[in-house]
Structures are given as structure tokens and as C-alpha cells.
C-alpha positions as a printed Julia matrix, in Angstrom:
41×3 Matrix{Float64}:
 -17.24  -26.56  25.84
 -20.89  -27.32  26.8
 -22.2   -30.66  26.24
 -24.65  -29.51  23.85
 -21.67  -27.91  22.02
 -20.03  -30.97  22.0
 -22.83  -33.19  21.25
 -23.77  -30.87  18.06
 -20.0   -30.78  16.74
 -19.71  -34.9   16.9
 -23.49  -34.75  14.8
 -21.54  -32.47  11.95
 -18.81  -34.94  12.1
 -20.79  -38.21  11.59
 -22.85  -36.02   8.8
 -19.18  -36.13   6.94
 -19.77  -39.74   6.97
 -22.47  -41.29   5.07
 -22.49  -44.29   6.93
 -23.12  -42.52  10.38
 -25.89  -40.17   8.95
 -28.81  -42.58  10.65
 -26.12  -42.21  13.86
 -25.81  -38.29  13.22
 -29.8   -37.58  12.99
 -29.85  -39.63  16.73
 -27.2   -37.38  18.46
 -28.75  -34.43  16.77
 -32.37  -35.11  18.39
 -30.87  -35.9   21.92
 -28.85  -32.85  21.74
 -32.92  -30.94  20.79
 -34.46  -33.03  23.53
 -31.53  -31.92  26.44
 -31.82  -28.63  25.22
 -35.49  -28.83  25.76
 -35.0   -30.52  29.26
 -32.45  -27.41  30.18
 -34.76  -25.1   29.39
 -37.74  -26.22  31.38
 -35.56  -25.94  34.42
């Protein structure tokens, strides 16, 4: 499993939790901004 993989599937699992959504929204723009990185490579 890649790590974007894996950092997209824990963001779907805090979304499932109310409480985490704030937490969910910051995984889910590192996971944009190290795709972004990746791709400049």
C-alpha cells in the first residue's frame, strides 16, 4: 500500500468521525500536497 493510499484511507476513516473531521481535512491536504511534491520529481 502506498503512503498516499494509506494516508487517504485514514482521511475516510476520521470523516466517520465527526470529531476528527478538522483532523480528516489536514491529512487529506498533506496527502494533495505529497502528491504534488511526487509529481514534480
Amino acid at each position: 500500500m502506498s503512503l498516499k493510499k494509506k494516508l487517504f484511507s485514514t482521511a475516510k476513516e476520521y470523516l466517520k468521525d465527526e470529531k476528527n473531521r478538522e483532523k480528516a481535512k489536514q491529512m487529506a491536504n498533506t496527502a494533495v500536497n505529497k502528491a504534488k511534491q511526487m509529481k514534480k520529481k
